[in-house]
C-alpha positions in Angstrom: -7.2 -5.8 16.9 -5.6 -8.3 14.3 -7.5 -7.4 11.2 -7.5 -11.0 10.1 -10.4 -11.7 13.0 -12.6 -9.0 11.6 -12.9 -9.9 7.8 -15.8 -10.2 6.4 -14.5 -13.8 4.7 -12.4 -15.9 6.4 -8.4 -15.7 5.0 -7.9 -18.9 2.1 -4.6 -19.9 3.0 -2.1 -19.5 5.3 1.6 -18.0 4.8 4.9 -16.9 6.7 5.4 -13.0 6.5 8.6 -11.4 7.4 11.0 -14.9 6.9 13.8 -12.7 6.5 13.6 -8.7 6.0 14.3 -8.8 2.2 10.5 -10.7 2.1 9.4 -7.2 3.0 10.8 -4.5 0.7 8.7 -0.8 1.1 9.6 1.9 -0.8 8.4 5.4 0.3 6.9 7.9 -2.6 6.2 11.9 -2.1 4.3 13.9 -3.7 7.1 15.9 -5.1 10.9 16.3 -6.1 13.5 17.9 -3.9 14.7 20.7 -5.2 18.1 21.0 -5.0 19.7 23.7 -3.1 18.2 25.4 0.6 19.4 24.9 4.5 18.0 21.6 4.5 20.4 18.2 3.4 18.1 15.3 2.3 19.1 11.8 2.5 17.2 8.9 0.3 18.3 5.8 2.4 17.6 2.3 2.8 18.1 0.6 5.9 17.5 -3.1 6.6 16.4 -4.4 10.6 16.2 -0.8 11.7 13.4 1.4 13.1 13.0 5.2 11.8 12.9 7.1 15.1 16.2 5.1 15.9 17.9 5.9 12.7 16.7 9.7 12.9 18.8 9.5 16.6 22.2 8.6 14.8 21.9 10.6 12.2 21.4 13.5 14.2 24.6 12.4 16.1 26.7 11.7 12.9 25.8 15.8 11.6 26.2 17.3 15.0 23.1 18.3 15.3 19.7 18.3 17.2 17.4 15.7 17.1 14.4 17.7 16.5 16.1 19.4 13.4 16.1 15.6 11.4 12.8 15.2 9.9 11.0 12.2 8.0 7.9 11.8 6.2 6.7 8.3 7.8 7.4 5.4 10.4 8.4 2.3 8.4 8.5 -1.3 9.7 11.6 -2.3 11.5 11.4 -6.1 9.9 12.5 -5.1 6.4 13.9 -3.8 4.0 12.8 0.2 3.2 13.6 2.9 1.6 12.8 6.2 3.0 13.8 10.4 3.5 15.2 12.0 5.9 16.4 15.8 6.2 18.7 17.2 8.3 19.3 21.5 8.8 22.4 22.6 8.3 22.2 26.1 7.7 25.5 27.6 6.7 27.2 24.0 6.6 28.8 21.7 4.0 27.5 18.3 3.2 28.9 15.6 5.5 30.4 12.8 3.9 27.7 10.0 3.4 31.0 7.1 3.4 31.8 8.4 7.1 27.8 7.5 8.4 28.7 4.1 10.3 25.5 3.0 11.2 24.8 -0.8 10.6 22.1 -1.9 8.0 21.8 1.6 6.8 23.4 3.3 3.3 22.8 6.4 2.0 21.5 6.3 -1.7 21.4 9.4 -2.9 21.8 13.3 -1.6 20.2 16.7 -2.2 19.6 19.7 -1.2 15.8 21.5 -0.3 14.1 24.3 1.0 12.1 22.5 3.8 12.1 19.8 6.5 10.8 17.0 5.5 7.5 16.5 7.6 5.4 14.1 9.1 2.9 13.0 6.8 4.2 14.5 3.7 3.8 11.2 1.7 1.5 10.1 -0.9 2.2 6.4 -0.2 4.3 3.3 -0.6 5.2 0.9 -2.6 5.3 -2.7 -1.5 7.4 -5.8 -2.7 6.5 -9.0 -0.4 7.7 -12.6 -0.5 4.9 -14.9 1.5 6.5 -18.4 1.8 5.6 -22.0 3.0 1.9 -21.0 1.6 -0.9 -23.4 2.2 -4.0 -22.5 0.3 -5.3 -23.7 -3.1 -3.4 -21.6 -5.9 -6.7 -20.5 -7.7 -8.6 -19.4 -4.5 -5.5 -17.1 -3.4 -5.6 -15.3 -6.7 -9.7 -15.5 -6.8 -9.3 -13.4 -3.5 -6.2 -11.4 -4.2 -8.4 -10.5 -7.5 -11.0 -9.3 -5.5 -9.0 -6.9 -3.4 -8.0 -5.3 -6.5 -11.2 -5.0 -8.0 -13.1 -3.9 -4.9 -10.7 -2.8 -2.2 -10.2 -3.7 1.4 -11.2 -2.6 4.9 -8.8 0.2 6.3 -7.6 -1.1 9.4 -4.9 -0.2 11.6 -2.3 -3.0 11.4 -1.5 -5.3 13.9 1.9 -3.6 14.6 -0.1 -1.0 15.4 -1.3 -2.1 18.6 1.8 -3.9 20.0 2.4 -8.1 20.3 -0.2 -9.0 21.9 -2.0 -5.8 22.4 0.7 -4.2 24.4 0.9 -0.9 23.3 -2.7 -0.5 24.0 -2.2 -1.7 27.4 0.8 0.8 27.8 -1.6 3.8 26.6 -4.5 3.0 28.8 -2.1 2.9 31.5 -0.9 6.5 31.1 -3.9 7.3 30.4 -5.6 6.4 33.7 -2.5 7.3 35.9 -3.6 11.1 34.7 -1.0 10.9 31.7 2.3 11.8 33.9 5.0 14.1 31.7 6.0 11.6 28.9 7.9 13.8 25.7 5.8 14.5 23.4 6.7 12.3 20.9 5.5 9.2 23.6 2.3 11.1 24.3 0.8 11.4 20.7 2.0 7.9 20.0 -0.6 6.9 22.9 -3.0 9.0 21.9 -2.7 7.6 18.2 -2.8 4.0 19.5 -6.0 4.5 21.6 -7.8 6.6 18.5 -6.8 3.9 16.5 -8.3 1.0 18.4 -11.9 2.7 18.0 -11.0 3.4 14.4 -10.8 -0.1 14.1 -13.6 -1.4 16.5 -15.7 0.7 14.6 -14.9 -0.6 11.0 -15.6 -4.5 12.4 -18.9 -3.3 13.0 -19.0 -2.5 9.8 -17.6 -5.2 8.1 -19.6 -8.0 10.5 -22.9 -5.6 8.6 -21.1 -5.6 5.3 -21.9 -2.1 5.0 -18.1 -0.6 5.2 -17.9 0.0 1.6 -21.3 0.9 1.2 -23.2 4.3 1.9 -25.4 4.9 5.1 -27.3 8.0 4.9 -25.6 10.6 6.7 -22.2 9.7 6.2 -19.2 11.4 6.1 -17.6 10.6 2.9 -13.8 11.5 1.3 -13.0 12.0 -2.1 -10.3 9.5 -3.3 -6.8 10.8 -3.7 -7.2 14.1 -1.9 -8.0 15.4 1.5 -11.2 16.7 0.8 -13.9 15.1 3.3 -17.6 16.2 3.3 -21.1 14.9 4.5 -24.3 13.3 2.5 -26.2 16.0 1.9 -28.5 13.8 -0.2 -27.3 14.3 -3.9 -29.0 11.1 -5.7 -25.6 10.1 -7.3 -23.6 9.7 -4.0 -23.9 6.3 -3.7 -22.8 6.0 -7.2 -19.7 7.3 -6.5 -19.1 5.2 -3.5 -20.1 2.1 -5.5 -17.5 3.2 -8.2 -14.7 4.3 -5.8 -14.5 8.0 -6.5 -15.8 8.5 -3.0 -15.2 6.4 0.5 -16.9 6.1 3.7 -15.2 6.8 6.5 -15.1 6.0 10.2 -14.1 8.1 13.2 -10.6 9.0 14.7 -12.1 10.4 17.9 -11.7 13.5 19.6 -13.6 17.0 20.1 -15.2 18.9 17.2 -14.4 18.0 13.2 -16.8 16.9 10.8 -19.1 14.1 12.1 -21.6 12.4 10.2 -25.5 12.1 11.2 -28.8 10.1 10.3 -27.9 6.2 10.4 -23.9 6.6 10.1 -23.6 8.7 13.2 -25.9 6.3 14.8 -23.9 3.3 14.1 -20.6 5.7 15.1 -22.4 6.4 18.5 -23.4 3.0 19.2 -19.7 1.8 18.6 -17.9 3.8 20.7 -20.7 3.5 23.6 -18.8 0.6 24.6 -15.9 2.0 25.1 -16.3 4.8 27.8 -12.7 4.6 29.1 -11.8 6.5 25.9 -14.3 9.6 26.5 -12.3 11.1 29.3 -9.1 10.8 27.3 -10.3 13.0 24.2 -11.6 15.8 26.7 -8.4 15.8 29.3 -6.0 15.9 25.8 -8.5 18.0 23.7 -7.8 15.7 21.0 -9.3 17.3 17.9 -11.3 14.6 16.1 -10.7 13.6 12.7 -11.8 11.4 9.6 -10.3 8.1 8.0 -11.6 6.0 5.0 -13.4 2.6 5.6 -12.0 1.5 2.7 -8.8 1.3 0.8 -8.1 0.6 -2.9 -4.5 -0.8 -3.4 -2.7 0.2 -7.1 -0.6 -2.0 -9.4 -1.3 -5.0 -7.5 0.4 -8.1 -9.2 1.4 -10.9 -8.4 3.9 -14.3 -9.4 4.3 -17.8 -8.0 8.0 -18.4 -7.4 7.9 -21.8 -6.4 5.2 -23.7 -4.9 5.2 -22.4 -2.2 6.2 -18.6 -2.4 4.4 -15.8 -3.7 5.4 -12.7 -4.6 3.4 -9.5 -4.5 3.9 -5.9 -5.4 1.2 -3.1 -5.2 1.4 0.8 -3.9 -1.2 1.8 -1.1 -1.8 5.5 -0.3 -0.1 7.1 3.1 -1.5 5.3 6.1 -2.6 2.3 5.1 -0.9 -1.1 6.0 0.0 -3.7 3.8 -0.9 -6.5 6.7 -4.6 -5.4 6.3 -4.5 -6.1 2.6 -2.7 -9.6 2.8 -5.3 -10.2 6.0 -8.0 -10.5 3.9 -6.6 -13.5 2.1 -3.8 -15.1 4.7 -3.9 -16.3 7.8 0.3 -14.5 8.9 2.7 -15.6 10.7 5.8 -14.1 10.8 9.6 -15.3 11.0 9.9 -18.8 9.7 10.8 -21.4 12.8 14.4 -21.5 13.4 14.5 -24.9 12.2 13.1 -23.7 8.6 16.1 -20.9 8.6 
């Protein structure tokens, strides 16, 4: 599922990703400000090698307090450098001191008080600051195609860290899946479940991209306004494709499940004929009652830039709305590899 083999253009050049985890710097936005006093502490923190879930888990243990009562917006990568949330309840408590959290590659920033757990999804996006090094390409042909993304978007794929090295997580979800789904916390079960509606997410966009039609309008398709929420389907208004020429509208492709909007004519058609081949995932939706669900084909990355260091290294920034990855963008333009050799340490 590596979006770089799905592309309608083969990638220019070639770079290392992830050389060390200050090459990959995210920085998490939300839609709004904190507001200063409630039950709920909020932490802005940056931590450097270290997975969300795992850093929820010690700070839960550092306030004394239940897991489930720690909340954060999004998952961030593990190999970098971030700066995210997190909230923790304390109703009728004092502030613990940030200088006693002892948790390595992690430092509290800043503190404040809110109203509200902080909750899954409640992000508008993130801001990226990469380093790509030991690139082999010709200068002018990266930035012709780094140009291009920010002129006319890219596919929205699942990353690659996604689906596991090597495709394991899928592998892992099928499993449960076809062993009847034995008791797993909940957590573990929705993670499957997003990893399998995810690979027909993605097999679906290739199809579209091997047509050249995922930024383009079928008739019948399901369509989402840019920016918002707000999904609906062609119901044949001349300046539609307009829209979705300019933007202000995307296609989008299916997260699978039972009911939700659903396109028809030619886009349900193509959907249908998709997910045909794979059967193995009809069963799933029905024995979960997995309510189905919409995601743009096609994202449009903000305030990309970019700057030659050396040679060699290039450094890009750019913000890309909640849910999209960062290696689909650089996929359409490197082929990654990530970690230099030990040797190039």
């Amino acid at each position: 599922m590596n979006p770089e083999t799905v592309w309608p253009r083969a990638p220019v050049a070639r770079a290392w990703l992830k050389a060390r985890p200050e090459d990959f710097r995210v920085t998490e936005v939300l839609p709004f400000t904190p507001g200063g006093g409630g039950e709920h502490l909020w932490l802005w923190m940056e931590k450097r090698g270290q997975n969300t879930e795992w850093v929820a888990r010690q700070l839960a243990r550092w306030a004394g307090i239940r897991p489930r009562d720690v909340g954060w917006a999004g998952l961030k990568d593990r190999h970098a450098v971030t700066r995210q949330w997190f909230s923790l309840w304390l109703p009728g408590r004092d502030d613990p001191d940030p200088d006693t959290l002892a948790v390595e590659g992690v430092r509290v920033l800043e503190k404040v008080r809110h109203g509200r757990k902080l909750n899954r999804g409640a992000l508008r996006g993130n801001r990226f600051e990469l380093a790509l090094r030991q690139v082999e390409g010709t200068r002018s042909t990266v930035e012709q195609a780094l140009t291009r993304i920010g002129q006319e978007g890219f596919p929205n794929y699942f990353g690659p860290q996604r689906f596991g090295r090597s495709g394991a997580n899928v592998a892992e979800a099928f499993d449960w899946a076809e062993r009847g789904g034995p008791k797993v916390p909940p957590a573990v079960r929705a993670r499957h479940l997003s990893v399998l509606r995810s690979m027909a997410f993605n097999t679906v966009l290739a199809e579209r991209v091997r047509q050249g039609n995922w930024n383009l309008m079928l008739p019948g398709e399901a369509l989402a306004l840019a920016g918002s929420q707000r999904l609906f389907v062609d119901d044949g208004s001349p300046d539609l494709p307009r829209r979705v020429e300019g933007a202000d509208l995307h296609p989008t492709g299916p997260l699978p499940g039972e009911g939700g909007l659903q396109p028809h004519a030619e886009a349900l058609a193509l959907e249908q004929s998709v997910l045909a081949t794979l059967p193995r995932l009809d069963d799933i939706w029905r024995r979960w009652r997995v309510t189905a669900q919409r995601r743009p084909l096609r994202v449009m990355a903000e305030e990309l830039t970019w700057v030659w260091q050396d040679e060699g290294t290039l450094r890009l920034s750019f913000f890309l709305p909640a849910g999209s990855f960062a290696t689909s963008l650089l996929g359409g333009v490197f082929r990654l590899w990530e970690r230099l050799p030990e040797k190039a340490e």
